[in-house]
PASE-998876 format. One record per residue (C-alpha): y negated, z negated, x; residue in three letters; chain. Coordinates in nm, 3 decimals. Each point is the difference from the previous one (the first is absolute). Layout:
[rec [Y,Z,X],"ALA","A"]
...
***
This chain:
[rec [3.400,1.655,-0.464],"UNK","A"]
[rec [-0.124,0.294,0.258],"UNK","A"]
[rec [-0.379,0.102,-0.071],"UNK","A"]
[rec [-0.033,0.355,0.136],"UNK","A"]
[rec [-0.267,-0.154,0.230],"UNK","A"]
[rec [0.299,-0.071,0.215],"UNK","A"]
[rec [0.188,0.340,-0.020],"UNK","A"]
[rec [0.007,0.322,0.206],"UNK","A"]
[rec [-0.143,0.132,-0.362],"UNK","A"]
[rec [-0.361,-0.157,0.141],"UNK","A"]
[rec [-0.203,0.211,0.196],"UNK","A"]
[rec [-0.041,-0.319,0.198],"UNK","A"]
[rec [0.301,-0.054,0.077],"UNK","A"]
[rec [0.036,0.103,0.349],"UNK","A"]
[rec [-0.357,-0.135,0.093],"UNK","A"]
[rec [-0.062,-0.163,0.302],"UNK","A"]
[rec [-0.127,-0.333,-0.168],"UNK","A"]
[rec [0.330,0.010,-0.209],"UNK","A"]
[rec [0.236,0.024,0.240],"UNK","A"]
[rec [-0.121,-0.251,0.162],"UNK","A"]
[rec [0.011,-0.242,-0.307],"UNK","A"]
[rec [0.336,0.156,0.009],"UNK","A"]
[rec [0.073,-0.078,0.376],"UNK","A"]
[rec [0.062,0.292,0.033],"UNK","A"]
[rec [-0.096,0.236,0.358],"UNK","A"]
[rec [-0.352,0.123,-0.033],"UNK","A"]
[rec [-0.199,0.306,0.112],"UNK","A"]
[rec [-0.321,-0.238,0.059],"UNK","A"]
[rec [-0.085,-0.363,-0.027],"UNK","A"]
[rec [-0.122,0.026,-0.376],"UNK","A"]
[rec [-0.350,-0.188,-0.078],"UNK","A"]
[rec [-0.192,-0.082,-0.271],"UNK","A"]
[rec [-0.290,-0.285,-0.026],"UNK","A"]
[rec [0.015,-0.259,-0.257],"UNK","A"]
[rec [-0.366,0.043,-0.225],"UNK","A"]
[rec [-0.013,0.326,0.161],"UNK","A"]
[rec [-0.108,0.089,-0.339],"UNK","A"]
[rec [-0.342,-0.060,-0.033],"UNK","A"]
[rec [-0.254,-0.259,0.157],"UNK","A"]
[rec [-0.054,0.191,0.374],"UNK","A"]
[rec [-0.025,0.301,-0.209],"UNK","A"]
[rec [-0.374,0.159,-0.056],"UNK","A"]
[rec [0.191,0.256,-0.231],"UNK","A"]
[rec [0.156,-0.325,-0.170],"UNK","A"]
[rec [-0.351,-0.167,-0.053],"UNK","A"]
[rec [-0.136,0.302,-0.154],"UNK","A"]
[rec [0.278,0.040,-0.260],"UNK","A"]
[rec [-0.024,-0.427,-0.049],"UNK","A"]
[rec [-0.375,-0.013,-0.062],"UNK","A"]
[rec [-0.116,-0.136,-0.309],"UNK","A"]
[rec [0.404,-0.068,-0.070],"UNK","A"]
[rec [0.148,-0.349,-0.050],"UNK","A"]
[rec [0.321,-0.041,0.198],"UNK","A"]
[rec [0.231,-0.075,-0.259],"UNK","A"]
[rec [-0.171,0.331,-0.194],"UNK","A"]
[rec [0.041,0.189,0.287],"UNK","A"]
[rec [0.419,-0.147,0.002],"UNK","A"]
[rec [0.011,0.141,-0.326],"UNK","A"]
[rec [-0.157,0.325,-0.019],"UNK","A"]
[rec [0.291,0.232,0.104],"UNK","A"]
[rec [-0.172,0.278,0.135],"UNK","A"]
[rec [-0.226,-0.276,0.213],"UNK","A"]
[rec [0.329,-0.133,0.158],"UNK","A"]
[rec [0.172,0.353,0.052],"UNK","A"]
[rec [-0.343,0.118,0.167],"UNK","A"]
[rec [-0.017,-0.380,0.224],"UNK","A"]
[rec [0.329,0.008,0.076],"UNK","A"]
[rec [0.013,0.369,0.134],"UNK","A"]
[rec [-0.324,-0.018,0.216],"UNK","A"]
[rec [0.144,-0.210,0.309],"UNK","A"]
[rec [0.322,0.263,-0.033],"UNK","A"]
[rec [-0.258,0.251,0.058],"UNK","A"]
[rec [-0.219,-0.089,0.229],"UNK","A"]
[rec [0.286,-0.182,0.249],"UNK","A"]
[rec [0.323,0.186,-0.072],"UNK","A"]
[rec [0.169,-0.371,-0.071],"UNK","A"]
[rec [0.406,0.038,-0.026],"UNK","A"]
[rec [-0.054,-0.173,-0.342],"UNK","A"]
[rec [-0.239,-0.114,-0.293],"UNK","A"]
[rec [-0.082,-0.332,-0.137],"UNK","A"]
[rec [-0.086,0.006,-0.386],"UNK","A"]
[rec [-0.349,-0.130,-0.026],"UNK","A"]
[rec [0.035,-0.315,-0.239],"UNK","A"]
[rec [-0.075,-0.346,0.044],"UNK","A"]
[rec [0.277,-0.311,-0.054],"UNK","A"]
[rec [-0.144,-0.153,-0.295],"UNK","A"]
[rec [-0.022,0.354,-0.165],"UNK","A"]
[rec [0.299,-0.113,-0.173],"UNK","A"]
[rec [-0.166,-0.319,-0.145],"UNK","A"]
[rec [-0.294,0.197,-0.101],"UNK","A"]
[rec [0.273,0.245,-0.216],"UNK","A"]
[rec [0.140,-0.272,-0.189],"UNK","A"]
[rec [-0.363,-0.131,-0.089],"UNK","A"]
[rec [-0.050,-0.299,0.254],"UNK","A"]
[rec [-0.351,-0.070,-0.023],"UNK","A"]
[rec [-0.108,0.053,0.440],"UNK","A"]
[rec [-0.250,0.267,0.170],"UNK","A"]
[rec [0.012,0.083,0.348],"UNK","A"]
[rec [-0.374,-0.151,0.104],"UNK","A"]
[rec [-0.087,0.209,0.316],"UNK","A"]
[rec [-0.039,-0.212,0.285],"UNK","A"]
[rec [0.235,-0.277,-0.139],"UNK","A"]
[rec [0.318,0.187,-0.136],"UNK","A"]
[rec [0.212,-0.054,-0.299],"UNK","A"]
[rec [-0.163,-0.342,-0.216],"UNK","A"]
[rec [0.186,-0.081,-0.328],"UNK","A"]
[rec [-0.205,-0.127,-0.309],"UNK","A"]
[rec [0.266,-0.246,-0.054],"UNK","A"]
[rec [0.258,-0.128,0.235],"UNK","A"]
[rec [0.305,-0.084,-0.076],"UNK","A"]
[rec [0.105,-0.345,-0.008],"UNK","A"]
[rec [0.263,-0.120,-0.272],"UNK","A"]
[rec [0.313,0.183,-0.107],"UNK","A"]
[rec [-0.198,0.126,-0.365],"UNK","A"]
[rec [-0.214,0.177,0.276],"UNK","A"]
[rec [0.298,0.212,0.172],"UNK","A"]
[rec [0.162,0.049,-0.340],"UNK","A"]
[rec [-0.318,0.175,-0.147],"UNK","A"]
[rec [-0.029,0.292,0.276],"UNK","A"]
[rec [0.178,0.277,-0.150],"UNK","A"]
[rec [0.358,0.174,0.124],"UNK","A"]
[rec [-0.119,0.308,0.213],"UNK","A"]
[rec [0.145,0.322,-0.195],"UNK","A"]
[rec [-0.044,0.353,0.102],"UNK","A"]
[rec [-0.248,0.044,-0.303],"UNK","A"]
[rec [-0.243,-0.220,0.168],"UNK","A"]
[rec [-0.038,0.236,0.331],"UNK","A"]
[rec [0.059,0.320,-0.169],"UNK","A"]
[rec [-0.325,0.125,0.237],"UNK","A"]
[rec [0.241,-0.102,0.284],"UNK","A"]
[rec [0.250,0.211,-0.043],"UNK","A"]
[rec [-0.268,0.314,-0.090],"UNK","A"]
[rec [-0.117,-0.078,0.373],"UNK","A"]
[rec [0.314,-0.027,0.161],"UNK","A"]
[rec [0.145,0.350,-0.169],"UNK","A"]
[rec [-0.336,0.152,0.132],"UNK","A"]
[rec [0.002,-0.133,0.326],"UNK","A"]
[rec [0.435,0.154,0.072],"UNK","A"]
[rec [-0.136,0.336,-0.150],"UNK","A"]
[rec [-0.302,-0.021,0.265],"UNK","A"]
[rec [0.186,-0.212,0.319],"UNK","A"]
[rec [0.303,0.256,-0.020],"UNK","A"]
[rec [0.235,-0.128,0.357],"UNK","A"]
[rec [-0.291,-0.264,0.032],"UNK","A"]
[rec [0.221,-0.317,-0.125],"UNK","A"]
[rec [-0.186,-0.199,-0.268],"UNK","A"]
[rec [0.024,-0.415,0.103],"UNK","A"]
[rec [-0.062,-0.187,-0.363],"UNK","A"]
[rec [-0.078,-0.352,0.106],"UNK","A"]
[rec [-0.062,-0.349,-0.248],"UNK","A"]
[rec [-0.106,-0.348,0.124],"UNK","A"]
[rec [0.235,-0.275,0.027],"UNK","A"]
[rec [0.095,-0.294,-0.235],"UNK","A"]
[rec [-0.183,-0.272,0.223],"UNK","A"]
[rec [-0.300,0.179,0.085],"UNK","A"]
[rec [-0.062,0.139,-0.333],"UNK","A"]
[rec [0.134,-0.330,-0.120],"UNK","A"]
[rec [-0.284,-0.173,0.224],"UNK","A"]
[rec [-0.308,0.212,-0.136],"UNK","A"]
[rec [0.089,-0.139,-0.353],"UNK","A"]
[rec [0.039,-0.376,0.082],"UNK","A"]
[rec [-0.295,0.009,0.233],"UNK","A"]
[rec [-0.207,0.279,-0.271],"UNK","A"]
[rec [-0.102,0.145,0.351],"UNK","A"]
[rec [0.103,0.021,0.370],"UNK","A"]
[rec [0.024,-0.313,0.209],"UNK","A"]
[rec [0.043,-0.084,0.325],"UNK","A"]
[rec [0.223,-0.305,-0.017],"UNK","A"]
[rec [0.159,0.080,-0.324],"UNK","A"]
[rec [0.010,-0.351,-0.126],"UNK","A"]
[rec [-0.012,0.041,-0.354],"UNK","A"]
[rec [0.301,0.251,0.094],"UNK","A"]
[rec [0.176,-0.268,0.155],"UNK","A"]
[rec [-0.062,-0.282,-0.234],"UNK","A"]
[rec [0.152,0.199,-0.288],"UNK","A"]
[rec [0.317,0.126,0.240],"UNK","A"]
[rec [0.083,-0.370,0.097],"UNK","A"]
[rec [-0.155,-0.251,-0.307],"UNK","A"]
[rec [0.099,0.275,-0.302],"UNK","A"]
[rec [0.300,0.197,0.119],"UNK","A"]
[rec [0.107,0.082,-0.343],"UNK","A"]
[rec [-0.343,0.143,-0.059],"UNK","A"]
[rec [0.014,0.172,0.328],"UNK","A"]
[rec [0.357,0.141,-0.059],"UNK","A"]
[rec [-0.112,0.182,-0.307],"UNK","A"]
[rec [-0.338,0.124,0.119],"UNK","A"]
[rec [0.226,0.149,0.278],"UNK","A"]
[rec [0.246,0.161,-0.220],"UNK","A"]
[rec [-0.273,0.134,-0.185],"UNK","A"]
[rec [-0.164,0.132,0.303],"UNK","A"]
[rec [0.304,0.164,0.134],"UNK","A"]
[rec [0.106,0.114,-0.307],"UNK","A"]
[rec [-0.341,0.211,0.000],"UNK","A"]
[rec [0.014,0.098,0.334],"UNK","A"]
[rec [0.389,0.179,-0.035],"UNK","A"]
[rec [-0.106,0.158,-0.323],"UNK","A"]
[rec [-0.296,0.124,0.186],"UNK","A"]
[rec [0.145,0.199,0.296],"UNK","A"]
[rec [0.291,0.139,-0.240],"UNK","A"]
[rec [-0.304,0.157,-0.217],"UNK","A"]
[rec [-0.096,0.149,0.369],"UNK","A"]
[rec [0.342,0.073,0.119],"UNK","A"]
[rec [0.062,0.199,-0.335],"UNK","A"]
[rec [-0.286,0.196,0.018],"UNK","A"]
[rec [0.071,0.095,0.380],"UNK","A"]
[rec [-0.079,-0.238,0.236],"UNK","A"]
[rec [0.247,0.011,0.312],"UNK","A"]
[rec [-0.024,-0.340,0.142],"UNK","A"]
[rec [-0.190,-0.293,-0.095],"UNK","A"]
[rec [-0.134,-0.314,0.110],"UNK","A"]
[rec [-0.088,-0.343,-0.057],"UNK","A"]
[rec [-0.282,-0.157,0.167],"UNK","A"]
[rec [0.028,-0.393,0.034],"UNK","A"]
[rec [-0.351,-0.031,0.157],"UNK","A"]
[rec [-0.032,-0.418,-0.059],"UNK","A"]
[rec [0.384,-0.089,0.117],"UNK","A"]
[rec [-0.159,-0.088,0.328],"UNK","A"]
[rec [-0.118,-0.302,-0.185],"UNK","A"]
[rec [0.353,-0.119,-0.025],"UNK","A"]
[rec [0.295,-0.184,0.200],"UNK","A"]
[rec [0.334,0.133,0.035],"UNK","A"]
[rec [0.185,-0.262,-0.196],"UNK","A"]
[rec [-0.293,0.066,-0.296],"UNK","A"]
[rec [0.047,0.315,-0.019],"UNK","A"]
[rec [0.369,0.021,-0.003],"UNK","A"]
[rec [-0.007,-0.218,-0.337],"UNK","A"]
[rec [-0.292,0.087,-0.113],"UNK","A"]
[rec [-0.101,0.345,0.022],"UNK","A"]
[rec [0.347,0.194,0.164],"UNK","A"]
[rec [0.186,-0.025,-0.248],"UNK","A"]
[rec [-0.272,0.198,-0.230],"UNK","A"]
[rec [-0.075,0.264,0.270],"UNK","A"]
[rec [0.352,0.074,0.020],"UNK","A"]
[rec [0.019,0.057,-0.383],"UNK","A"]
[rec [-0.295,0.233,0.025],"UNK","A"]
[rec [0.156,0.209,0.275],"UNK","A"]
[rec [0.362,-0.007,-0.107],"UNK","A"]
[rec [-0.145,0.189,-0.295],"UNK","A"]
[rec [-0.138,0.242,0.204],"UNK","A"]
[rec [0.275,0.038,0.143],"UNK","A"]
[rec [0.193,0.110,-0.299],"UNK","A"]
[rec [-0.221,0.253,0.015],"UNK","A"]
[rec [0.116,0.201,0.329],"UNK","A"]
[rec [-0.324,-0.004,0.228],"UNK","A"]
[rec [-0.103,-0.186,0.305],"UNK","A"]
[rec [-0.139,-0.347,-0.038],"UNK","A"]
[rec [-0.287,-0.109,0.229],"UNK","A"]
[rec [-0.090,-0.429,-0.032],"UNK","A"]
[rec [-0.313,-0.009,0.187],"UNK","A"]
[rec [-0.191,-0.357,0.076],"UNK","A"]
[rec [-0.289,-0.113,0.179],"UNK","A"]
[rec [0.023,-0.291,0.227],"UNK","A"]
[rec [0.360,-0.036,-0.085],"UNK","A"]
[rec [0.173,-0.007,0.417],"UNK","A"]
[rec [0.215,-0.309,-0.121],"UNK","A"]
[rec [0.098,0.158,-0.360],"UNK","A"]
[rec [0.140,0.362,0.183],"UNK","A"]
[rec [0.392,-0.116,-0.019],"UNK","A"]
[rec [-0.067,-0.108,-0.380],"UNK","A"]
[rec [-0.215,0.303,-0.092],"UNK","A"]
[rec [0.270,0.231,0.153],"UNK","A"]
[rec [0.319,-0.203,-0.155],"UNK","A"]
[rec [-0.230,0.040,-0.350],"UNK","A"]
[rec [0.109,0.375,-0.016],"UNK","A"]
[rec [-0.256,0.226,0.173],"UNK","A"]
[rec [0.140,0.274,0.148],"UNK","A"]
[rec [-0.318,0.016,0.231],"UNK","A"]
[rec [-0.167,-0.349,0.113],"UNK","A"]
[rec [-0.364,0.076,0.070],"UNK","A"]
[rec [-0.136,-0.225,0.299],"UNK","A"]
[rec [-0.373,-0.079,0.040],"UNK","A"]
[rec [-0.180,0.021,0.313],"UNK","A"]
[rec [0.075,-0.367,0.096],"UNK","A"]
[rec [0.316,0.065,0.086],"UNK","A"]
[rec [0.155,0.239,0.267],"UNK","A"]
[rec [0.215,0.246,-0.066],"UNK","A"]
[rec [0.262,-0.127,0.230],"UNK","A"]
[rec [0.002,-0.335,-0.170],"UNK","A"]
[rec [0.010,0.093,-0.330],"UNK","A"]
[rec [0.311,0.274,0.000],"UNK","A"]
[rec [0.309,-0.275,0.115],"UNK","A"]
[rec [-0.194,-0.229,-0.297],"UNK","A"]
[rec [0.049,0.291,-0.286],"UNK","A"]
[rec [0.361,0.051,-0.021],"UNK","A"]
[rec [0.079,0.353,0.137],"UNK","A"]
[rec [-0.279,0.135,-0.236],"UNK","A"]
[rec [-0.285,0.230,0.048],"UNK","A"]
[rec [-0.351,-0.111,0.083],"UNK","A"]
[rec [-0.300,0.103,-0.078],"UNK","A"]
[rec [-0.354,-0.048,0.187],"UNK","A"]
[rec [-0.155,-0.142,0.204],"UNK","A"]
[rec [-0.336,0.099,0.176],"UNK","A"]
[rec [-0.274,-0.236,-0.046],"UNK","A"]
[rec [-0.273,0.151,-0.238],"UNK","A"]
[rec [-0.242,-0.066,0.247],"UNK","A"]
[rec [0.123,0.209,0.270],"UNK","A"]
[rec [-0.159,0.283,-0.166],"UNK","A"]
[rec [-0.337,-0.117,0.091],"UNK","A"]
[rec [0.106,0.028,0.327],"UNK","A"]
[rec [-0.021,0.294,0.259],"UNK","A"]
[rec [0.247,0.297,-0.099],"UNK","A"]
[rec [0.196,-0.047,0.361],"UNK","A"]
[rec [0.033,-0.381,-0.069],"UNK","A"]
[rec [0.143,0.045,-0.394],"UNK","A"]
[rec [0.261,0.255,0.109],"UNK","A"]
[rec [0.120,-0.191,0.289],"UNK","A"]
[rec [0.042,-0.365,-0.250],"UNK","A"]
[rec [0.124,0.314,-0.263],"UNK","A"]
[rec [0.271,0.108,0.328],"UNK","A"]
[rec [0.139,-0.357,0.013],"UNK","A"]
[rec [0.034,-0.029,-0.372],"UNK","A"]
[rec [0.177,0.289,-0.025],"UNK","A"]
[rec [0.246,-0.054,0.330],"UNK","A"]
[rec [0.079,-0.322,-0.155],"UNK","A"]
[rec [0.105,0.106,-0.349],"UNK","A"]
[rec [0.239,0.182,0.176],"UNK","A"]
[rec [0.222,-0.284,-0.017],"UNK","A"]
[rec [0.003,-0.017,-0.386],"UNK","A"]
[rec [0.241,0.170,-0.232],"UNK","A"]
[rec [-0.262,0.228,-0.085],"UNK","A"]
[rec [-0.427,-0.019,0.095],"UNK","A"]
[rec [-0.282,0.071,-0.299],"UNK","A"]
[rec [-0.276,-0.013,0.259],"UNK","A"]
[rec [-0.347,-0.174,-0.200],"UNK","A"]
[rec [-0.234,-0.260,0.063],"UNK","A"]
[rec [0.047,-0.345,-0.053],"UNK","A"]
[rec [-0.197,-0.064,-0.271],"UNK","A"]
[rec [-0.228,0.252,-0.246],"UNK","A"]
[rec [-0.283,0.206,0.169],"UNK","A"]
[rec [-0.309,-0.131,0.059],"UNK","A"]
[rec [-0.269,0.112,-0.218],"UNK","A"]
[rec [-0.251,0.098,0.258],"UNK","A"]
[rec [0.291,0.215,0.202],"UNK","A"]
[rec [-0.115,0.311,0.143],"UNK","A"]
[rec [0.166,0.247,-0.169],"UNK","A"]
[rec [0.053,0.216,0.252],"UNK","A"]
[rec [0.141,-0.253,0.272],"UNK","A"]
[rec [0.296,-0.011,-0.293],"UNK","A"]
[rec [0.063,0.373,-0.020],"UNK","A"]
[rec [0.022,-0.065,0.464],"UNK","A"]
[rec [0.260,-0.227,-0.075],"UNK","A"]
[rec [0.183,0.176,-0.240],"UNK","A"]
[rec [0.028,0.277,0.199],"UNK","A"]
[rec [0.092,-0.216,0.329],"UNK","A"]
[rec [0.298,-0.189,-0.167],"UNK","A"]
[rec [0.129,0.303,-0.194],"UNK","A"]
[rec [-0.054,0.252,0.391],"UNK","A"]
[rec [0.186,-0.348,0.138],"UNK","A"]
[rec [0.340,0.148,0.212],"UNK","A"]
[rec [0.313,-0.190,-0.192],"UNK","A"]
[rec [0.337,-0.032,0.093],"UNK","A"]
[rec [0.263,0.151,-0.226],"UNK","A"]
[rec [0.131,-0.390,-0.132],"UNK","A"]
***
């Protein structure tokens, strides 16, 4: 199966951000910042005000409007979709609010196998106001590539075992090693969701897509090669069917980069932890994307270009370089320090590869 997404048929196509998904040559170092859409924003916060994440997620012309303003105001070589990870959860009627300041909390986590069978199947009629955003975001983005993204089985998993975010995920933990048979289904489940989810975006346009794996940090290399891997790899195989890149992005995850690549990401993104240079040989002759730290836009202009330089002369090593930061923006980011970089790493001379 070929979604158009992936054809000379998509204005995209030819991008620079696709091609080098693609690794493919490149007219510029593409960029794009992960939770570029919204939170640094002040046109963001006066479109949010008085709106409830989750609303805003699914209010279609909210997301078109938040997910074009950082494409306006920076220029980026690609959108995000504004949504949230547990947006899928919240389609199929799980019972959780995102509680500002705390994140996603679940009225009631999941801890026996009657649990994971009573969350729903994720069908296209659940996120029918997903694929009205998506259709209106192509008509708007034009040869601006669309990236639809969902959340990976374990973290997503983790949110409903824990019924909020954790720092040692050890309710997580407890379930993946004392009720394996519970965890194997709630992971099914999970991934299940998650594939159905980026085929509704893929379908309505998307051109790439990605799946964050924020808590896989928490994990060891043998755990998550039972554990967790083997899920991942179902969600992204199923993307791949699908004909567009595949970005597997974790935080915290240096000694996970061989696994995460070998999972089926055509793109491994790397957080700032770990160089460049170190993370390429560990990724399997795939591209990378990243990896300035967040905070070195706080930093004088001449000092973030120069860190932004090295990232850039490094990822010339890699099949083919997304340049980003390593983790989301920070939500008191000065706006316009993005829009320097952006126009630094995209002016950045590049060898023909």
């Amino acid at each position: 199966m070929t979604s158009v997404a992936s054809t000379p048929a998509n204005p995209a196509h030819d991008s620079a951000f696709l091609r080098a998904a693609r690794g493919e040559e490149v007219p510029h170092t593409p960029v794009w910042f992960m939770r570029q859409a919204g939170r640094s924003l002040p046109e963001y916060l006066r479109v949010r005000e008085g709106v409830a994440m989750l609303d805003a997620c699914m209010d279609p012309e909210l997301v078109v409007e938040i997910t074009m303003q950082p494409v306006r105001r920076y220029g980026v070589d690609a959108a995000i979709f504004f949504s949230d990870i547990v947006l899928p959860l919240k389609a199929v009627g799980v019972d959780l609010d995102i509680v500002p300041g705390v994140g996603p909390v679940v009225a009631e986590p999941v801890r026996t196998l009657a649990d994971v069978e009573r969350i729903p199947d994720l069908t296209p009629e659940h996120v029918g106001f997903i694929t009205e955003a998506v259709r209106g975001l192509v008509g708007e983005l034009g040869a601006t590539p669309l990236i639809g993204f969902a959340g990976a089985p374990f973290t997503v998993a983790s949110y409903l075992v824990e019924g909020g975010p954790s720092k040692e995920h050890a309710k997580t933990k407890a379930m993946m090693f004392g009720a394996p048979e519970v965890w194997d289904a709630l992971m099914r489940k999970i991934g299940a969701m998650a594939a159905s989810y980026l085929e509704v975006q893929v379908a309505a346009g998307a051109s790439a897509v990605q799946l964050f794996d924020s808590w896989a940090g928490a994990l060891t290399p043998a755990d998550y090669a039972e554990h967790v891997m083997p899920h991942s790899t179902t969600v992204l195989e199923r993307a791949g069917a699908l004909g567009v890149p595949r970005i597997h992005f974790g935080v915290g995850t240096a000694n996970l980069l061989d696994l995460m690549g070998e999972a089926g990401a055509d793109v491994v993104g790397v957080d700032w932890r770990t160089p460049l240079e170190r993370a390429i040989p560990l990724v399997g002759g795939r591209g990378v994307q990243g990896n300035l730290d967040p905070t070195l836009v706080f930093a004088p202009t001449e000092v973030m270009t120069a860190r932004a330089a090295e990232v850039i002369e490094a990822g010339r090593a890699a099949r083919g370089h997304i340049f980003n930061l390593g983790h989301g923006v920070i939500p008191s980011t000065d706006p316009d320090q993005l829009a320097r970089l952006t126009e630094f790493v995209q002016g950045y001379p590049l060898e023909q590869r």
